[in-house]
C-alpha positions in Angstrom: 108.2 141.5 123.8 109.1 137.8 124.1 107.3 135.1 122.6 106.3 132.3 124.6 105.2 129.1 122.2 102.9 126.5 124.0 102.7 123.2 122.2 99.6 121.2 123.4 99.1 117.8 121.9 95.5 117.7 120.9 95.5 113.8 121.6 94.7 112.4 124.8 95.7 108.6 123.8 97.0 107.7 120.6 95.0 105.9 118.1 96.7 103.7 116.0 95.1 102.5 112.9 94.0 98.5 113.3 94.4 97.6 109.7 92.9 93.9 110.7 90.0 95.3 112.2 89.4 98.1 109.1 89.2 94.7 106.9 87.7 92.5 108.8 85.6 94.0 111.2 84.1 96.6 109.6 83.6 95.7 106.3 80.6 93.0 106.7 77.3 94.6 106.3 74.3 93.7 108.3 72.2 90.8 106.9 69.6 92.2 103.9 70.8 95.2 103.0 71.8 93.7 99.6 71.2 91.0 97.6 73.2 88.8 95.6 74.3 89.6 92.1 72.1 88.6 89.4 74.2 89.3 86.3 77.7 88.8 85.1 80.2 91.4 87.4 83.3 90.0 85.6 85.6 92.4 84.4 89.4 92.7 82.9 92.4 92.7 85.1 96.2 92.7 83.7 97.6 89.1 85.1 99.2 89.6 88.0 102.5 86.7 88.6 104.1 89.3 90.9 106.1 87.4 94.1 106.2 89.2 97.6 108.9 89.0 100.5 108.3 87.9 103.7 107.7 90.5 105.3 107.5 88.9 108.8 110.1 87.7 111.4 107.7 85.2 112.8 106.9 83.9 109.6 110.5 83.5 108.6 111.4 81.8 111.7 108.1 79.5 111.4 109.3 78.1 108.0 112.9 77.1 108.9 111.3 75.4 112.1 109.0 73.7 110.0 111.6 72.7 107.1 114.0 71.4 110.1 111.3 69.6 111.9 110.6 67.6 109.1 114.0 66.5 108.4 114.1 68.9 105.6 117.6 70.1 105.8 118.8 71.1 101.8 115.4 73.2 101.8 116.2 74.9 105.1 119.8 75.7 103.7 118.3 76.9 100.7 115.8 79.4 102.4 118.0 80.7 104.6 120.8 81.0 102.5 118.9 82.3 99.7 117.1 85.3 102.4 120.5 86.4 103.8 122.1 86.4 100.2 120.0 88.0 98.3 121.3 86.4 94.7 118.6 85.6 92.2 117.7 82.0 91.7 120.0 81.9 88.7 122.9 82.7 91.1 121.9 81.2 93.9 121.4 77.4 92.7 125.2 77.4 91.5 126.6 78.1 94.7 129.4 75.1 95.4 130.4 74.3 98.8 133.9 75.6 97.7 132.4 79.2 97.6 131.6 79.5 101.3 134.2 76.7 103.2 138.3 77.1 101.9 140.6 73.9 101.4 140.9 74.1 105.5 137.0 73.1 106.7 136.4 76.6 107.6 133.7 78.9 106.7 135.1 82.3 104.9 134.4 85.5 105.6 132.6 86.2 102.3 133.4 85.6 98.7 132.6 87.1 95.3 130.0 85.6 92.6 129.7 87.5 88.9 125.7 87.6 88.5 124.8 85.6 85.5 122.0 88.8 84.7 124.7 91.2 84.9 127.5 90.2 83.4 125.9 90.3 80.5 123.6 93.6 80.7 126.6 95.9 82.4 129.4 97.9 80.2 131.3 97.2 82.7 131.5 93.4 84.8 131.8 93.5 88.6 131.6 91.0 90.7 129.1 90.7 93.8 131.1 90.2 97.3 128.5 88.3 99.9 129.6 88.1 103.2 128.4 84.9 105.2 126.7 85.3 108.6 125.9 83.2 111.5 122.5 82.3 110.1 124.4 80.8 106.9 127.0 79.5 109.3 124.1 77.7 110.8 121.6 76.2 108.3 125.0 74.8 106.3 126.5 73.1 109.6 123.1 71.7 110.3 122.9 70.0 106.8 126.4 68.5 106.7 125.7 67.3 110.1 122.7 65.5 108.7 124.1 64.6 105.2 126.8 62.0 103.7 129.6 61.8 101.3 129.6 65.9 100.5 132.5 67.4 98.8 133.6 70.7 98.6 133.3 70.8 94.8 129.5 70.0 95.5 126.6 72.0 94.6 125.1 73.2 97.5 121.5 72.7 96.3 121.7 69.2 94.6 118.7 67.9 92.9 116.8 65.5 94.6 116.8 62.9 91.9 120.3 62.8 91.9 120.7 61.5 95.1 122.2 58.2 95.4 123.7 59.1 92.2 127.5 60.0 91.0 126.2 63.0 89.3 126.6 66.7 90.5 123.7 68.9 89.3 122.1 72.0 91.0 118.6 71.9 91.8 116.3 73.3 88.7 114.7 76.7 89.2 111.1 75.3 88.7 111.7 73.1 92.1 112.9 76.0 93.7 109.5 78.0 92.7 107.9 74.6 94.0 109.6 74.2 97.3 108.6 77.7 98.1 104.8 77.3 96.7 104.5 74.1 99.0 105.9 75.8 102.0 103.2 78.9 101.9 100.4 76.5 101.4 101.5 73.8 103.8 101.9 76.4 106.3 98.7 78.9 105.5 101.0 81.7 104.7 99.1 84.2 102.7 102.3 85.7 101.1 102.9 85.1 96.9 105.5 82.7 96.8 107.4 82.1 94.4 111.9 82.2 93.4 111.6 86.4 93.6 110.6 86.0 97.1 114.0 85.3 98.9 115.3 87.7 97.0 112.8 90.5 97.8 112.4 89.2 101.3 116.2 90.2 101.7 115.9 93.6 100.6 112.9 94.5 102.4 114.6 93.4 105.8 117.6 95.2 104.8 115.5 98.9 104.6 113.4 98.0 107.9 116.6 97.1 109.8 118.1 100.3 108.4 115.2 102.1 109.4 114.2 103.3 105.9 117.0 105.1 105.5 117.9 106.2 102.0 121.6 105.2 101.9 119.9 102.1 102.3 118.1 102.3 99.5 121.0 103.6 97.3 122.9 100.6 98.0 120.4 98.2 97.6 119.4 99.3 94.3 123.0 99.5 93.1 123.4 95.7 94.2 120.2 94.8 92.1 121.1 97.2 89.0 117.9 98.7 89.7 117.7 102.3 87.4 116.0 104.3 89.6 115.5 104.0 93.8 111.6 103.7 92.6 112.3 100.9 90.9 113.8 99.1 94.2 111.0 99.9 96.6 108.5 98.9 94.0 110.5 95.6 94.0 111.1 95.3 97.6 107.2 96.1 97.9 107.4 98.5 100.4 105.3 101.1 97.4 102.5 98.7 97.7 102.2 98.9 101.3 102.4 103.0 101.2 99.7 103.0 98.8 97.8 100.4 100.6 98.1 102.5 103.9 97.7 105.7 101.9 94.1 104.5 100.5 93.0 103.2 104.4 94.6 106.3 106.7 92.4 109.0 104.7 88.9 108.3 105.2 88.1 111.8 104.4 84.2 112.7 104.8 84.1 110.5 108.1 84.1 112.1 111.3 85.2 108.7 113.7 88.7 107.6 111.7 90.1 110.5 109.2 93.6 111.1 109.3 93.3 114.3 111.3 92.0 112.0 114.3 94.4 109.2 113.9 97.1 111.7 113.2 100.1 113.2 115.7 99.1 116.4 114.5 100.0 119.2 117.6 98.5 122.7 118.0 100.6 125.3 118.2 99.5 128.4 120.8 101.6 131.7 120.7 101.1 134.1 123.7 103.0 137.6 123.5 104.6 138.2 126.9 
């Protein structure tokens, strides 16, 4: 006898999980079903200075709009430089002019850097190759069009106190973790800013546009000199979000949102022919 499988799917409309609605929405209670506290609820929590990508596109595209509409164009070469890159801050503020444009005004195809962090932890020193993209391309062009006097030799991220000056100095980290602080407030972003976040924000685009695939993730954690693949998605934060989602998407004991209803789960029928 032949087998005959029927696969039914046991949804009629798929129910994705509203994650703003679970916090929002359903989370207040009515009015006087509890009272306010009465005693000290404080309790001890390990400080947390942690720094988060930007995990979205409009958001990225919102705070270059913002930094070029207010004449703001070192900042905007900074961001996007320092997203596409994916150096650390110690890197990233020593980049010259020199590294990215040759002797003939044109922008290369990508050059090398030996990271400050690893040439000193690794048996071995390699150098980093970056390759420049159009989005580089762009946010540079759009500050020498707006800027004076630049030399190749130049730092690419001056500090602002020297302009007007002779002197040459990159821009200190601490303005760096300020620029980005100022940009998530002045813009209601609810993302932890701070020098990690360009950084992160690069890898994390990286594994979505790769579609979380773990070559991906191999090569990512290689660039960073991360010991373990756990070690990078914890970084990237793309652990916190699983655990985030893990916590929501149970809801066992409920019989309107559990993960069986929300699920793609199919039924499987077997008739004997």
């Amino acid at each position: 006898m032949a087998e005959i499988i029927i696969i039914r799917d046991l949804r009629k409309e798929p129910k994705p999980i509203d994650m703003d609605i679970i916090r929002n929405n359903t989370r207040r209670l009515k009015a006087g079903l509890i009272a306010l506290a009465t005693e000290d609820t404080s309790y001890e929590l390990a400080d947390d200075h942690t720094s988060e990508p930007i995990k979205s596109m409009d958001d990225i595209i919102d705070i270059s709009k913002y930094l070029i509409a207010n004449k703001r164009y070192r900042d905007n070469m900074l961001f996007i430089v320092g997203i596409n890159f994916g150096l650390r801050v110690s890197d990233l503020r020593l980049l010259r002019f020199s590294h990215l444009i040759n002797e003939e005004f044109a922008f290369r195809d990508s050059f090398s850097v030996l990271e400050q962090k690893t040439s000193t932890t690794r048996k071995k020193r390699r150098n980093r190759s970056i390759t420049i993209n159009r989005a580089v391309i762009d946010a540079i062009t759009l500050y020498l069009e707006n800027a004076s006097d630049v030399k190749l030799s130049d730092y690419m991220f001056r500090s602002e106190s020297n302009r007007g000056c002779s002197s040459n100095k990159p821009i200190h980290r601490n303005s760096i973790d300020r620029v980005l602080k100022s940009i998530a407030k002045d813009l209601g972003l609810g993302n932890k800013m701070a020098t990690h976040s360009m950084r992160k924000t690069f890898a994390y685009h990286q594994m979505v546009m790769s579609g979380n695939d773990p070559r991906k993730l191999l090569l990512l954690q290689k660039m960073f000199g991360h010991s373990t693949s756990a070690q990078t998605l914890d970084y990237i934060g793309i652990t916190g979000e699983e655990i985030e989602e893990a916590y929501l998407k149970l809801n066992l004991g409920s019989e309107t949102c559990n993960y069986l209803i929300d699920g793609d789960l199919l039924e499987r029928e077997v008739l004997t022919a």
